[in-house]
C-alpha positions as CSV (number, residue, x, y, z in Angstrom):
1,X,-73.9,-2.5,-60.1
2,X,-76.9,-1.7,-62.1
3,X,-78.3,-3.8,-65.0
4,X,-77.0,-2.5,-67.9
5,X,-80.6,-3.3,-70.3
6,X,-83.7,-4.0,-69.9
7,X,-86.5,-6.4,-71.1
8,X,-88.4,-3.0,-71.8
9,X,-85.8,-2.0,-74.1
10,X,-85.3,-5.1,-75.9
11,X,-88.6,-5.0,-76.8
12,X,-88.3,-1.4,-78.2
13,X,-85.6,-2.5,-80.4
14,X,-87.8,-5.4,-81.5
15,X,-90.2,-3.1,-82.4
16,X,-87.8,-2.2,-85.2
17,X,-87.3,-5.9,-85.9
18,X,-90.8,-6.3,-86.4
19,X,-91.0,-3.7,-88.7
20,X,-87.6,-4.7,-91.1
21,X,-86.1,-1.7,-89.5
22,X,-82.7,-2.8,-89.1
23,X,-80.6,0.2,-89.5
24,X,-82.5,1.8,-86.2
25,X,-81.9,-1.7,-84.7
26,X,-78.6,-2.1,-85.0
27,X,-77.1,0.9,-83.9
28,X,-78.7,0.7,-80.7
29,X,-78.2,-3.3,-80.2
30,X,-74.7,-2.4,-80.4
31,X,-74.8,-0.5,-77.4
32,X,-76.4,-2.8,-75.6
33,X,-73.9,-5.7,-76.6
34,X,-71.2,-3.3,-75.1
35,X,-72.7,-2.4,-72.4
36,X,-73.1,-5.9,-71.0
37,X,-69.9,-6.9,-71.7
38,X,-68.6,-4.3,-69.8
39,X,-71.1,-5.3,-66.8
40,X,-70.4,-9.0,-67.3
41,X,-66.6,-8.5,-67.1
42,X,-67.5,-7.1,-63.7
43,X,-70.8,-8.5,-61.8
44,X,-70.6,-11.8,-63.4
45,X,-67.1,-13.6,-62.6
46,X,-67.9,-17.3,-63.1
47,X,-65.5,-20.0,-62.0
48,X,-65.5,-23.4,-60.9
49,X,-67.7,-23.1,-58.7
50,X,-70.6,-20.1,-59.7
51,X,-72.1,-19.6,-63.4
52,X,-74.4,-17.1,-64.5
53,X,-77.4,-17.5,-66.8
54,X,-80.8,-15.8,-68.5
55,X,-83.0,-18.6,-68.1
56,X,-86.5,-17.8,-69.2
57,X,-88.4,-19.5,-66.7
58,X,-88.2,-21.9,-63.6
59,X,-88.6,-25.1,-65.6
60,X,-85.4,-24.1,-68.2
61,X,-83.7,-24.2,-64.8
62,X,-84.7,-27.1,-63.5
63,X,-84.2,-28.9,-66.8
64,X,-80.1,-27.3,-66.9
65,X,-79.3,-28.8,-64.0
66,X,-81.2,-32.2,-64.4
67,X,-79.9,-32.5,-68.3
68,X,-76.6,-30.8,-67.6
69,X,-75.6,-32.1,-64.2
70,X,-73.8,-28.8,-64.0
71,X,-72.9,-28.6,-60.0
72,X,-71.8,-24.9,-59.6
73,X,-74.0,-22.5,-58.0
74,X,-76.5,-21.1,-60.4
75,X,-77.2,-17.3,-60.8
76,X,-80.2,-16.1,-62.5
77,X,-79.6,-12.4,-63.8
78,X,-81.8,-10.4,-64.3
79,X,-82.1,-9.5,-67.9
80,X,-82.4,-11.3,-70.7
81,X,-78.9,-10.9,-72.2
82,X,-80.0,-14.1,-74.7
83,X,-82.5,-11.9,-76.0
84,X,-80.4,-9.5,-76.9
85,X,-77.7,-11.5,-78.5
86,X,-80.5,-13.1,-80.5
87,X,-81.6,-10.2,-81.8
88,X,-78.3,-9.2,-82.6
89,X,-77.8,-12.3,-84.9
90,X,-81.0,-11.7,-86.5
91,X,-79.8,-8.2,-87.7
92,X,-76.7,-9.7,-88.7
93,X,-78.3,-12.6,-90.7
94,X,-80.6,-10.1,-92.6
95,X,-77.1,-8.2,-93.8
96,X,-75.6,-12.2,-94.5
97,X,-73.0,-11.4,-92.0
98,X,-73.0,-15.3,-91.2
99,X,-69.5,-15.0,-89.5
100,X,-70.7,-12.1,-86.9
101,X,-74.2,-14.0,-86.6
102,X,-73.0,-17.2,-85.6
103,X,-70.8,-15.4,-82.8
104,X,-73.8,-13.4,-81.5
105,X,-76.2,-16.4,-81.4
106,X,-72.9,-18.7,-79.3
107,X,-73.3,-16.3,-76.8
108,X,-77.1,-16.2,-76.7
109,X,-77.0,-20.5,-76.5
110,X,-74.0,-19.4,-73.6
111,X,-76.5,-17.3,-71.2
112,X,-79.6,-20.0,-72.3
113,X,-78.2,-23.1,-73.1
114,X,-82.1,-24.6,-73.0
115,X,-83.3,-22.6,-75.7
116,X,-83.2,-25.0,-78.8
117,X,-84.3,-22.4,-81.3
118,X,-80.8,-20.8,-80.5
119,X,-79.6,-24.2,-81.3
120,X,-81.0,-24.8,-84.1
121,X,-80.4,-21.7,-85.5
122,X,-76.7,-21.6,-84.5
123,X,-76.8,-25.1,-86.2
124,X,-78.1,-23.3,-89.8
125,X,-75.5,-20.8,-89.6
126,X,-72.7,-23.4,-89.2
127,X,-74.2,-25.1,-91.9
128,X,-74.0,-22.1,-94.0
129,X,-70.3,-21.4,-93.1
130,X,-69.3,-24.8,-94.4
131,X,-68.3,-26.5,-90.8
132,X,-71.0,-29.3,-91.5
133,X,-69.7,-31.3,-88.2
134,X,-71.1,-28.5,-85.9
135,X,-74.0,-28.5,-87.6
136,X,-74.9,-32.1,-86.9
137,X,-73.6,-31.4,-83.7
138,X,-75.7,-29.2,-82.6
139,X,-78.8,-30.2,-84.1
140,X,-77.8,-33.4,-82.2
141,X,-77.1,-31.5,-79.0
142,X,-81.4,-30.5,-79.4
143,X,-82.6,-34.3,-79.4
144,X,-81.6,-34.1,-75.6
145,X,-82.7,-31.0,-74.4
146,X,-85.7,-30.3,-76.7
147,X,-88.9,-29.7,-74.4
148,X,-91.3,-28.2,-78.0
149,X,-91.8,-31.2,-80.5
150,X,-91.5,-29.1,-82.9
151,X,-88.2,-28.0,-82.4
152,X,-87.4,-31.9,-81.9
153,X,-88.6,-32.7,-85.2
154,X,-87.0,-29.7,-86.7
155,X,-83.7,-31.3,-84.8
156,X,-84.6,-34.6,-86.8
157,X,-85.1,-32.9,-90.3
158,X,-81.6,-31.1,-90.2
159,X,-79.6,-34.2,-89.0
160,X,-81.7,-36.0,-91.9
161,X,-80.1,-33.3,-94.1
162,X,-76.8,-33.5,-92.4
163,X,-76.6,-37.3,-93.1
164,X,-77.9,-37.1,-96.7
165,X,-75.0,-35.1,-97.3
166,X,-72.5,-37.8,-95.6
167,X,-74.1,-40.5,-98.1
168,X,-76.0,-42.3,-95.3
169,X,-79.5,-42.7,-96.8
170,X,-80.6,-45.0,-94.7
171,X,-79.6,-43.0,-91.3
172,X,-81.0,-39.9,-93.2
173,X,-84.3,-41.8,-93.6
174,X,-84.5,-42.6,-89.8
175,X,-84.2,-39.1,-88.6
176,X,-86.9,-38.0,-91.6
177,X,-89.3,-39.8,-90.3
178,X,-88.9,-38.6,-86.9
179,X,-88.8,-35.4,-88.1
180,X,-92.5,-36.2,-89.6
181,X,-93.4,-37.5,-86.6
182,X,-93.1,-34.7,-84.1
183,X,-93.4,-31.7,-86.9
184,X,-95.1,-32.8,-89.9
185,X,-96.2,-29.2,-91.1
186,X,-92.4,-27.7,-90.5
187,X,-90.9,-26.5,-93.7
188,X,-87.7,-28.6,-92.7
189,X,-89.8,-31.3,-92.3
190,X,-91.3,-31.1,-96.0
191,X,-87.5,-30.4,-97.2
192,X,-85.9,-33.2,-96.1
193,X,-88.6,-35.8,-97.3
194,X,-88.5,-34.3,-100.8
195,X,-84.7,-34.5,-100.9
196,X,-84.6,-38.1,-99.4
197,X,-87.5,-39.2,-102.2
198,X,-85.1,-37.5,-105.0
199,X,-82.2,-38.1,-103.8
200,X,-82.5,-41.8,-102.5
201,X,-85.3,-43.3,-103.4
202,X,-84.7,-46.9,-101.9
203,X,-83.9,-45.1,-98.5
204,X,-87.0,-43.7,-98.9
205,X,-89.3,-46.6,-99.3
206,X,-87.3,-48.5,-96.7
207,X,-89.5,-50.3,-94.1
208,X,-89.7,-48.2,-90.6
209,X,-88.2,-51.0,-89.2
210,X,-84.8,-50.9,-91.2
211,X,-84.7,-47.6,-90.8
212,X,-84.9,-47.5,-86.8
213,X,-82.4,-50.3,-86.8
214,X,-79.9,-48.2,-89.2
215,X,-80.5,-45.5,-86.4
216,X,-80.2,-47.8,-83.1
217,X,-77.1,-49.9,-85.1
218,X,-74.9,-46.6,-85.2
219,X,-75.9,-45.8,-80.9
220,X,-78.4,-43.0,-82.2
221,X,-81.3,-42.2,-79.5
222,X,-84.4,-40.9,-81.1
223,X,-86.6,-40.2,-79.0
224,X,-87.0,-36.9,-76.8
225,X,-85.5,-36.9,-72.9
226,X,-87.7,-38.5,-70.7
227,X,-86.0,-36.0,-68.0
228,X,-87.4,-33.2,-69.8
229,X,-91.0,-34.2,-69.7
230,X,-90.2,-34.7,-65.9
231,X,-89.1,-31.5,-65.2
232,X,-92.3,-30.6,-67.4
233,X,-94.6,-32.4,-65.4
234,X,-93.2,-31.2,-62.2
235,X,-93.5,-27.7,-62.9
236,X,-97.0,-28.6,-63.6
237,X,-97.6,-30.3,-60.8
238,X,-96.1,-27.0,-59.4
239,X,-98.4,-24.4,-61.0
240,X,-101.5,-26.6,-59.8
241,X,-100.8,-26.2,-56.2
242,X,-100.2,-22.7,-56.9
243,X,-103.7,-22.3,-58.6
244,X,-102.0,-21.4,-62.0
245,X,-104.2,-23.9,-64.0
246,X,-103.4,-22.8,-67.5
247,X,-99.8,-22.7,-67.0
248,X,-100.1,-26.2,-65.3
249,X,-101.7,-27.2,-68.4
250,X,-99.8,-25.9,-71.0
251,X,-96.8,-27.5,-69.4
252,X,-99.0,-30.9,-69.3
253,X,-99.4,-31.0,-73.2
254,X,-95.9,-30.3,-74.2
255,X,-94.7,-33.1,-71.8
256,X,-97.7,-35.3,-73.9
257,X,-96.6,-33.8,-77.2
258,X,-92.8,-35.3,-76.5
259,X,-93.3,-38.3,-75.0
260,X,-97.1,-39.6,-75.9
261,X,-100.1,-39.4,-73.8
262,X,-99.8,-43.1,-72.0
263,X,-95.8,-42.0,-70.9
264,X,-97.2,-39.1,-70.0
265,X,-100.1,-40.6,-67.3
266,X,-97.1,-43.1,-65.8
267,X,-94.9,-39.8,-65.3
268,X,-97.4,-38.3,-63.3
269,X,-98.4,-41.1,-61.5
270,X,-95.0,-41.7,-60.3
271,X,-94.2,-38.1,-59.4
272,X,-97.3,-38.3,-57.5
273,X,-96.6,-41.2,-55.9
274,X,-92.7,-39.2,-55.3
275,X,-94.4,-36.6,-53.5
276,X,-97.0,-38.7,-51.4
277,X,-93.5,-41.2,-50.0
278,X,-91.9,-37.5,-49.6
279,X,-94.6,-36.2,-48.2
280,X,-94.8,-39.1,-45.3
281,X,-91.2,-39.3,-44.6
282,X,-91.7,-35.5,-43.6
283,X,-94.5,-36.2,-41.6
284,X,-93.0,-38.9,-39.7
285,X,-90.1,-36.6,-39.2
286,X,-91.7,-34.0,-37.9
287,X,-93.4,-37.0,-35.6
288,X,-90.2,-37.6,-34.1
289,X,-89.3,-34.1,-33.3
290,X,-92.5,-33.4,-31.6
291,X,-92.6,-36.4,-29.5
């Protein structure tokens, strides 16, 4: 069964997004919607034991099943159906049909679970709906699957918001300042430090100490996944043997972005040190065999 879209033909209906066309987006975003439902409901039958997804690239996939632990069989399709839905929510959003965006952007976080801007924007839209626990929820839900600090930090500033609004100033001070940490020129960022000085002053000028204690004394983890800057690394480590320098290195620095630059040198040196044992078990292996 043929694909039903296209990556070429998302991006001809993002051409209309780019342009504040939504009326000639919609229409044909529609279309698409039912069109891979339709195909879905037929090539994609996931069960126990098979799932289908739109990952973007090899490392998203890597990270899903190191984060996730998800043991089915994993099937890549071949469009970007999270793409679509996205789009779809960002047509809805611009109409404030919140209700019909938030449904679009669940599927979209349902084909690429590792996107965190689907997250985070799913998160919003909740907030806006008035179901303030799935907000925090999902905003919290980024913290471990975050591989851009800026989307960490932007994780930080909304559950920073989220606990300002549950009356825990000194929780929503812990998760400002690592919001300012990983994303100190976000908008979020600014937000939620201007609310927390106004709104809770003594929170605010609390030492970074009391405030990470606050944090750890309620079992919140605040840093990003180590396991994401692994599967980071190794895809770098990847894209070096492959000759793909810049893409080696762009994974490099947003595993050294996350997790600092000294984490960073003792992840590589034990992945190397991974694939060296690796690579003499196999050796000696193949030793045996041959004699």
């Amino acid at each position: 069964m043929d694909l039903p879209i296209s990556a070429q033909a998302i991006q001809h209906v993002e051409n209309y997004l780019s342009q504040g066309d939504f009326d000639a987006a919609l229409p044909e975003l529609l279309e698409m919607r039912d069109a891979v439902e339709d195909y879905v409901k037929e090539a994609c039958p996931a069960d126990d034991e098979v799932q289908y997804f739109c990952f973007a690239d090899s490392f998203e996939r890597l990270a899903y099943r190191r984060v996730e632990k998800d043991p089915r069989t994993l099937v890549q399709v071949g469009a970007p159906f999270d793409r679509m839905y996205a789009d779809l929510a960002y047509v809805y959003i611009n109409q404030r049909e919140f209700g019909l965006a938030r449904d679009a952007l669940k599927q979209a976080v349902r084909w690429n679970p590792m996107n965190c801007a689907y997250r985070l924007d799913l998160a919003e839209l909740y907030r806006v709906l008035g179901n303030e626990d799935e907000w925090g929820a999902l905003a919290y839900s980024v913290l471990e699957r975050a591989a851009d600090a800026k989307l960490f930090g932007r994780a930080c500033a909304a559950l920073g918001q989220f606990f300002l609004n549950k009356n825990e100033p000194l929780l929503a001070s812990g998760f400002a300042r690592r919001a300012s940490a990983f994303a100190p020129g976000e908008r979020a960022t600014r937000q939620v430090l201007t609310r927390l000085m106004q709104e809770a002053p003594d929170a605010a000028s609390a030492s970074d100490d009391e405030a990470a204690q606050e944090l750890a004394s309620q079992g919140f983890s605040t840093d990003p996944n180590a396991e994401i800057a692994i599967c980071l690394l190794m895809c770098a480590t990847d894209a070096s043997k492959a000759g793909e320098r810049d893409e080696a290195t762009r994974y490099t620095l947003r595993a050294r972005d996350l997790v600092g630059e000294d984490a960073c040198a003792a992840l590589i040196q034990l992945i190397h040190e991974s694939d060296a044992e690796l690579e003499a078990e196999r050796a000696e292996v193949e030793g045996g065999a041959d004699a």
